[in-house]
C-alpha positions in Angstrom: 0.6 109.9 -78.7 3.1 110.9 -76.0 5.4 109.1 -73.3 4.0 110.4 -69.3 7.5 110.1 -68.6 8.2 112.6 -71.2 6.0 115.2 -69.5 7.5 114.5 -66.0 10.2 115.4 -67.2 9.4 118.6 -68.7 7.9 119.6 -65.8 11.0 119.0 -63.6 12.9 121.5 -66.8 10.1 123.8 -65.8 10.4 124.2 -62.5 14.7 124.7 -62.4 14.0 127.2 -65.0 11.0 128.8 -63.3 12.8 130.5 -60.7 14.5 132.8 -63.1 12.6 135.8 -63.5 14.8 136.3 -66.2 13.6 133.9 -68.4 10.0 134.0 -67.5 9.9 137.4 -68.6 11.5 136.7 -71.5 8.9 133.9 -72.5 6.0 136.1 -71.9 7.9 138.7 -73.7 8.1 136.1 -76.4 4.4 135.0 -76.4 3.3 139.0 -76.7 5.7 139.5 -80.1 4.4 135.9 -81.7 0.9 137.3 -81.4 1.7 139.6 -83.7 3.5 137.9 -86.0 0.7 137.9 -88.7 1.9 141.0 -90.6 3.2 138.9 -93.9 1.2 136.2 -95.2 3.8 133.8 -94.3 3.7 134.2 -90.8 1.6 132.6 -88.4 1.0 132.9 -84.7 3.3 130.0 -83.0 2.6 130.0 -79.6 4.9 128.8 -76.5 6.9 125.4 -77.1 6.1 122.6 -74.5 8.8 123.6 -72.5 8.0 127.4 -72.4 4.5 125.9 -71.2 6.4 123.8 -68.6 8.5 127.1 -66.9 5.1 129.1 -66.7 3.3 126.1 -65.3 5.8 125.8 -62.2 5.7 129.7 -61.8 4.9 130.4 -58.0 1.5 131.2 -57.7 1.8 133.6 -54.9 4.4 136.1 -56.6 1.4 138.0 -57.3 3.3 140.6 -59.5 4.8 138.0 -62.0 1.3 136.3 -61.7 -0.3 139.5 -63.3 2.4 140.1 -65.8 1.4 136.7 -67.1 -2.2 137.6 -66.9 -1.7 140.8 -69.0 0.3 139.1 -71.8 -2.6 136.2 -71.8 -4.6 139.5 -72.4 -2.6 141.0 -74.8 -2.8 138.4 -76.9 -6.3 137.9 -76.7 -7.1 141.4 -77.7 -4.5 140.6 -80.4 -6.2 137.9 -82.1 -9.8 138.0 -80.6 -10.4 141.1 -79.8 -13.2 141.8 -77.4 -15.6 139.4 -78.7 -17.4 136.6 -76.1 -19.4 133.9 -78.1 -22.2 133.3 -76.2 -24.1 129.7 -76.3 -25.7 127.3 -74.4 -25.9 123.3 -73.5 -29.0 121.5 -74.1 -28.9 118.0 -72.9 -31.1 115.4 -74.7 -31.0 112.2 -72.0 -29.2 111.8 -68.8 -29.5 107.6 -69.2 -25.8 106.5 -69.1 -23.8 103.0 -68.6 -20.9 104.9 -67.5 -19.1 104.9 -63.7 -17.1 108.3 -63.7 -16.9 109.0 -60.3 -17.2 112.8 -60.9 -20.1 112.9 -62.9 -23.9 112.8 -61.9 -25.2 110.9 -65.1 -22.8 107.9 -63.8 -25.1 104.9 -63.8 -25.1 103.9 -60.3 -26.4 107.2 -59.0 -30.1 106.2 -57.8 -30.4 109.9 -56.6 -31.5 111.3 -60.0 -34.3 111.0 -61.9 -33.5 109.4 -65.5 -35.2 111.4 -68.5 -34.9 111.4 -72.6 -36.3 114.3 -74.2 -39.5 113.3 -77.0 -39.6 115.6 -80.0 -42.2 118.0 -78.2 -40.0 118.3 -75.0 -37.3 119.0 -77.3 -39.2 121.5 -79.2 -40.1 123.3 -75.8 -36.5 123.5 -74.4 -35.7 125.0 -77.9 -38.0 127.6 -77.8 -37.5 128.3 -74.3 -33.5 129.3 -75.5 -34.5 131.1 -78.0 -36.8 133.3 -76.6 -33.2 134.3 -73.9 -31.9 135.0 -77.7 -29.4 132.2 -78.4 -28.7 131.0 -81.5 -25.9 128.4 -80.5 -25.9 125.0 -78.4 -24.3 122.5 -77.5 -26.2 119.2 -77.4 -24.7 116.6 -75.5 -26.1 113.1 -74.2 -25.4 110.2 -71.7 -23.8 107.0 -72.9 -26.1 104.7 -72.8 -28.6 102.6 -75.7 -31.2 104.1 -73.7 -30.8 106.9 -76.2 -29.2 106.2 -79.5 -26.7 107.8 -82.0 -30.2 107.4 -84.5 -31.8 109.5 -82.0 -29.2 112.1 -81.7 -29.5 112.8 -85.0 -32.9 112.9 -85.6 -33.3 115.6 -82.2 -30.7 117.8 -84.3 -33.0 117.7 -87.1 -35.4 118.4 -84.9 -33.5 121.7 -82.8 -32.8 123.1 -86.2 -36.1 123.1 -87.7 -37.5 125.1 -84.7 -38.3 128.7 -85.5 -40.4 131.3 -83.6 -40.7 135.1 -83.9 -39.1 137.3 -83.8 -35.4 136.0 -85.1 -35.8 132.8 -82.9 -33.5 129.8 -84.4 -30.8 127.9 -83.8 -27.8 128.8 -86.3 -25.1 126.2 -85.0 -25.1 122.8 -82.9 -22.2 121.9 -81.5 -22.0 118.9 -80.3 -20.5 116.6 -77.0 -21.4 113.3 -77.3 -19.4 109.9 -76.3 -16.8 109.0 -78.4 -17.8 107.7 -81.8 -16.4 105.0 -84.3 -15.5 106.7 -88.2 -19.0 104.9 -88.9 -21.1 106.8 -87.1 -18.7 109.9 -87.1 -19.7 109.9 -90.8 -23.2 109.6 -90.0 -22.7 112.4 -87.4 -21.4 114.3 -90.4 -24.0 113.5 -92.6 -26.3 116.0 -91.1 -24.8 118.7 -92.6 -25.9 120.7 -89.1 -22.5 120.2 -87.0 -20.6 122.3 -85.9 -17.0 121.3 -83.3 -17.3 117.9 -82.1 -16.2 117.9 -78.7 -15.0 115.9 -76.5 -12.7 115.6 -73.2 -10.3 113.1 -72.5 -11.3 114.2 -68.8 -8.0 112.9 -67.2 -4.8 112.4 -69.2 -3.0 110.7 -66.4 -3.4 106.8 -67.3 -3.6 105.5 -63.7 -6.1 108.3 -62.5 -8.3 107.6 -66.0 -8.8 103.9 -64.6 -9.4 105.2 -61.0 -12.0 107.6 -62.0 -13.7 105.4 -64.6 -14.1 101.7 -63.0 -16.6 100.5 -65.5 -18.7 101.4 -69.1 -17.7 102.5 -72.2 -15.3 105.0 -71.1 -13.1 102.9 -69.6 -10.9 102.3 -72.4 -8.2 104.8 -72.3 -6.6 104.5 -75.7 -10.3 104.5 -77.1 -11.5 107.7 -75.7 -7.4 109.5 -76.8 -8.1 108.4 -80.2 -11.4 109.6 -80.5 -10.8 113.3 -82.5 -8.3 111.2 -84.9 -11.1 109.0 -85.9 -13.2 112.6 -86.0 -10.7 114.0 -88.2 -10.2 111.2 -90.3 -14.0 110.6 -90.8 -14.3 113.9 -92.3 -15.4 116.4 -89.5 -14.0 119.6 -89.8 -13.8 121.1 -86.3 -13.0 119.5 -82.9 -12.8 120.8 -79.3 -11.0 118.9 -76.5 -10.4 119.8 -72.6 -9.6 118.0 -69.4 -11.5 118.3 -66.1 -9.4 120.1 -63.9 -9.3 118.5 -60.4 -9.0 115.2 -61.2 -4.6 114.7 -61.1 -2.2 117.8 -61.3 -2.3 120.3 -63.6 0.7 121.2 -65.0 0.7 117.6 -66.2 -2.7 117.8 -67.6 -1.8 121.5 -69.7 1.5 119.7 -71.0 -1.1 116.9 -72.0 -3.5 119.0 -73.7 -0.7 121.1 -75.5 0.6 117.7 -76.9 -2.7 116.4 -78.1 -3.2 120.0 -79.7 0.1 119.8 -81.3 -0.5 116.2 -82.4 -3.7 116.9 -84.2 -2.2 120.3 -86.0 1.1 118.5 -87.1 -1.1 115.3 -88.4 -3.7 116.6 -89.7 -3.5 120.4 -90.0 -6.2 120.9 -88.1 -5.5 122.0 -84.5 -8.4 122.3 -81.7 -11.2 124.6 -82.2 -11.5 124.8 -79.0 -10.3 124.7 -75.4 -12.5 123.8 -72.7 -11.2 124.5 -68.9 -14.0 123.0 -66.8 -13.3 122.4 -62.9 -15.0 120.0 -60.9 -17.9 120.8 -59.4 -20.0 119.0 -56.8 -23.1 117.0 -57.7 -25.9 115.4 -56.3 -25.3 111.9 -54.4 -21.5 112.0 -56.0 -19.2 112.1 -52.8 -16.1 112.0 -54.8 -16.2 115.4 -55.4 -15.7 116.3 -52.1 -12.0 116.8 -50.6 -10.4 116.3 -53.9 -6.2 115.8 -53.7 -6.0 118.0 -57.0 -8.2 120.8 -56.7 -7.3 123.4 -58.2 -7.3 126.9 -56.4 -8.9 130.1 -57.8 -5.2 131.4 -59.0 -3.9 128.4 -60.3 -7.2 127.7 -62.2 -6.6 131.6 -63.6 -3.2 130.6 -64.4 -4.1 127.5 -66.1 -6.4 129.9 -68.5 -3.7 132.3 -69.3 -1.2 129.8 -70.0 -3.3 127.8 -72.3 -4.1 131.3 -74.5 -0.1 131.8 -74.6 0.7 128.2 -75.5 -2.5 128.0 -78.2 -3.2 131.1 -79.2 -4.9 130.8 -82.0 -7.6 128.3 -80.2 -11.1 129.6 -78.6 -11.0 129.0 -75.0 -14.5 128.1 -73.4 -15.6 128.8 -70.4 -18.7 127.3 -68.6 -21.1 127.9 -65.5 -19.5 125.7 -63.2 -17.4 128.9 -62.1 -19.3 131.5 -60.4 -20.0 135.3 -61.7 -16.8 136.4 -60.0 -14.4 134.2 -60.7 -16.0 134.3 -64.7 -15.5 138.2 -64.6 -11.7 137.9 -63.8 -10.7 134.8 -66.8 -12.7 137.4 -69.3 -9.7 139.4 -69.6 -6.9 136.0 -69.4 -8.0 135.0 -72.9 -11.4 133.4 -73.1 -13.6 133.6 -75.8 -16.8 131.8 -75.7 -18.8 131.2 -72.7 -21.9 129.1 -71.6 -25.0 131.5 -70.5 -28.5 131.0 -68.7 -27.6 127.2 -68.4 -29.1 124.0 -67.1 -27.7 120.3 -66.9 -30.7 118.3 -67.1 -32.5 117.6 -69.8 -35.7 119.6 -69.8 -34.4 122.0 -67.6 -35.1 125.1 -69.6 -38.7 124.7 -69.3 -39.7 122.8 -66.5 -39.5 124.9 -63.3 -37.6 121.8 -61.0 -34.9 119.4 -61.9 -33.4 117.3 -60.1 -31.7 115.4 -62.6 -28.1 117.4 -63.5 -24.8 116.0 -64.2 -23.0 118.7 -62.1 -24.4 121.9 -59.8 -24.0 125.3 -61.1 -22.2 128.2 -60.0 -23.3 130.8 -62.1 -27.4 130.5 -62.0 -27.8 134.4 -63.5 -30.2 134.0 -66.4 -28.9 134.8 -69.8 -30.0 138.8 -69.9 -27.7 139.3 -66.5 -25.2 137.9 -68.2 -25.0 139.7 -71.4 -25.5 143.3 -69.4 -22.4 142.2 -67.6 -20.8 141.5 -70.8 -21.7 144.9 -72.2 -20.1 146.7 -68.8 -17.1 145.1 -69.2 -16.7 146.4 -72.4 -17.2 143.1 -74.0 -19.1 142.8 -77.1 -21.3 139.2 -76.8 -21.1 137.5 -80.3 -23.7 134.9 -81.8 -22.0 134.7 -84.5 -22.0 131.9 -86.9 -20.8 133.3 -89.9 -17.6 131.1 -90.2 -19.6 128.2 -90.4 -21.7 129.1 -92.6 -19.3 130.5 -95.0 -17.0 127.2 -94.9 -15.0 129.0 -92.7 -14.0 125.5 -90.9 -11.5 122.9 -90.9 -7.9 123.6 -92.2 -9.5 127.3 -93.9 -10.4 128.3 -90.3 -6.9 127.6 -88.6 -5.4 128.8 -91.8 -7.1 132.5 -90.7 -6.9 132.1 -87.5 -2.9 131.2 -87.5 -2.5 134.6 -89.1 -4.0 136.1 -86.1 -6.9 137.0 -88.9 -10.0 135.9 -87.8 -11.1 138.8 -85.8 -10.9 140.4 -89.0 -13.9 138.4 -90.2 -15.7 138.0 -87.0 -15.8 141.5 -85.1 -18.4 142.6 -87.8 -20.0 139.9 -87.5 -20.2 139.7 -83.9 -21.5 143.1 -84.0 -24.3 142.3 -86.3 -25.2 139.4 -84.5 -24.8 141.9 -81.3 -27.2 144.5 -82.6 -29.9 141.9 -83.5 -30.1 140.6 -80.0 -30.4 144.3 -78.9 -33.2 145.0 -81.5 -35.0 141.6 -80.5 -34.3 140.4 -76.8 -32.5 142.9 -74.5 -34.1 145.4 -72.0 -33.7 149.1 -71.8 -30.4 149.4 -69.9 -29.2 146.7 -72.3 -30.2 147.6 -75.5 -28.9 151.4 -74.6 -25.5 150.2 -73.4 -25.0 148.0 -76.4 -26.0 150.1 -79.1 -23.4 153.1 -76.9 -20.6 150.4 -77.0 -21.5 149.5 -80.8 -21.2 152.9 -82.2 -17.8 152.8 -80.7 -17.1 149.4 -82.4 -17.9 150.4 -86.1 -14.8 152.8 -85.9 -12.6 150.6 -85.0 -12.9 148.2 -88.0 -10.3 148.5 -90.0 -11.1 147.4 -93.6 -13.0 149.9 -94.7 -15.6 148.2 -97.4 -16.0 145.8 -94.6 -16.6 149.0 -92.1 -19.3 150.2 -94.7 -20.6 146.9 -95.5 -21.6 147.0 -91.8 -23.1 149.9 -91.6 -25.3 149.0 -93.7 -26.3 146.3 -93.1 -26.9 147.5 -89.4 -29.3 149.6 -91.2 -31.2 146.8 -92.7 -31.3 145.0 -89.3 -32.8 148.5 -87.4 -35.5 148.0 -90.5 -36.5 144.7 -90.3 -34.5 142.5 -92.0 -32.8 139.4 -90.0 -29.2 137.1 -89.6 -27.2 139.1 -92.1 -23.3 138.4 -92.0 -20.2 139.9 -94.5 
């Protein structure tokens, strides 16, 4: 898919070129414009080349002044073509059992220190409810590697998450899923469902010697396996895919370059870019003592970097953001272009309603339960989304990136985040909340600009203040 040598050497172009202000300037100048370069229905939203990655990637980290003019062109193009939306979900795990040796990871199979647990349909049923009733309507299942727990009974626990209802608006709408990577067999099975979402999945590392340090034995150790996995996705029929690296593990101007090229691969192959970006840092975990004094870490400004570079270079991508970062360092990569976040979450499986675990595949950072973080949200002046409407409209696939390359798609979801808003309001917030929201939504409505859509969700706001439940335009 790409030649390392190739990117070493676009990061040594980089860095000559990175000391020209000049010319940085004039690539961020660059990203701003491309964002909105939807106005014709030709047009779509290009985002940087791999070499304009490579000069921001070697930028000096501590010229704080041409660190925040590339933070405020990450968020200009964010408000461009997402607006002020956060999509708000949640992981649920399903089994921590796992033949796998990644160093970094708690679930790896030779940690002793954790207690080893597969959810039944009941516990399942329980965790379930115990998200809905914090008023999500998205997940992200995800499971070990291991026969412990099999594809079969994958599928039959998303049968099982989607049939769970309870009052008031409690369901799930969308299952996203981030599961070990898959022959086109049972990618096709996966598919079968009819209840998936992205596929997800990160190639962790995409520095080949650092891959086989970090993963000595199992399943994962095949390299070229694991790369080709969202090819096999794509090619079994799968609409939507998400891919990320974990940051930490070699340097990261390699691993950005890396990700842009797999991203570029998939769009020029199979017109289907990522759906998402996933940024996740290592984090610490129980009896995993390779965490600790890590060559690579990244630093607070470099990791902000690395998330407004990524929204420059991909704009047209949704960049996730999980708990492994803490409330304040969350707050500040709002506004440098992500758009969906974890909330409320747990890494063990039945850790939404049992009161201790001790059973996680990572520690958390951000422990606030999913009503703190919403109010947060709503302070910021972000409006949290639950939308699904994409999905359920077909909205997915080669349709999606054909709205979203035209810097369209906040067309069709800011009304739909605000509905989706609104009922989590009416059903799940508290008094400050549910006063703040409903300020910041009356605000909203008069900034749609398609009129029969602005009217369409009016009404239908109506209809939700009177009852009625998960409308969408």
């Amino acid at each position: 898919m790409f030649d390392e040598n190739e990117i070493y050497s676009l990061i040594e172009k980089g860095k000559k070129k990175s000391g020209s202000i000049t010319e940085v300037k004039q690539i961020l100048a660059k990203a701003k414009k491309q964002a909105l370069c939807f106005s014709t229905s030709s047009e779509y939203v290009q985002g940087l080349s791999e070499e304009e990655t490579a000069v921001l990637l070697n930028l000096d980290s501590s010229n704080l002044e041409l660190m925040q003019e590339l933070f405020d062109a990450a968020l200009y193009v964010k408000r461009a073509i997402y607006g002020n939306r956060i999509v708000i979900f949640a992981p649920l795990y399903v089994s921590n059992y796992c033949q796998g040796g990644c160093l970094y990871c708690g679930f790896r199979h030779d940690n002793k220190a954790i207690k080893r647990k597969k959810l039944n349909h009941n516990e399942l049923i329980d965790e379930v409810k115990a998200l809905q009733a914090q008023g999500h309507k998205r997940l992200l299942m995800l499971m070990g590697d291991d026969p412990a727990y099999t594809l079969d009974e994958f599928v039959e626990a998303i049968h099982v998450v989607s049939s769970v209802k309870t009052a008031t608006s409690g369901e799930i709408r969308r299952i996203n899923v981030e599961i070990p990577a898959l022959d086109k067999e049972d990618f096709k099975k996966l598919k079968a469902t009819d209840k998936i979402g992205t596929y997800t999945l990160f190639q962790e590392t995409y520095h080949r010697p650092t891959y086989q340090k970090v993963h000595p034995y199992g399943p994962k150790k095949d390299y070229d396996w694991r790369l080709n996995t969202m090819d096999r996705a794509l090619e079994s029929g799968m609409d939507d895919v998400g891919i990320g690296v974990l940051f930490g593990l070699y340097d990261y101007r390699f691993e950005v370059l890396s990700l842009l090229k797999h991203a570029n691969h998939l769009d020029k192959k199979y017109g289907i870019g990522p759906h998402t970006i996933s940024v996740p840092r290592i984090q610490s975990a129980l009896n995993t003592p390779f965490t600790d004094n890590l060559e690579f870490a990244l630093s607070d400004l470099d990791f902000k970097k690395v998330v407004a570079i990524i929204r420059l270079a991909v704009p047209y991508t949704g960049i996730i953001l999980s708990t492994r970062e803490n409330e304040q360092m969350r707050r500040e990569v709002y506004n440098l272009g992500v758009s969906q976040i974890s909330a409320g979450s747990k890494t063990e499986p039945g850790g939404y309603h049992e009161e201790k675990c001790s059973s996680g595949q990572f520690f958390l950072n951000d422990i606030r339960p999913t009503h703190e973080v919403i109010y947060d949200l709503v302070k910021m002046g972000f409006i949290p989304s639950w939308c699904t409407a994409c999905y359920r409209l077909k909205r997915t696939g080669k349709v999606f990136m054909q709205i979203a390359k035209k810097g369209e798609i906040q067309d069709c979801c800011h009304p739909n985040a605000l509905l989706s808003f609104i009922e989590y309001l009416l059903d799940y917030a508290d008094q400050k909340t549910r006063e703040l929201g409903l300020n910041l939504i009356d605000k909203e409505i008069a900034t749609v600009p398609n009129l029969k859509k602005r009217e369409q969700l009016i009404a239908n706001i109506e209809k939700l203040k009177n009852g009625t439940r998960d409308l969408f335009i």
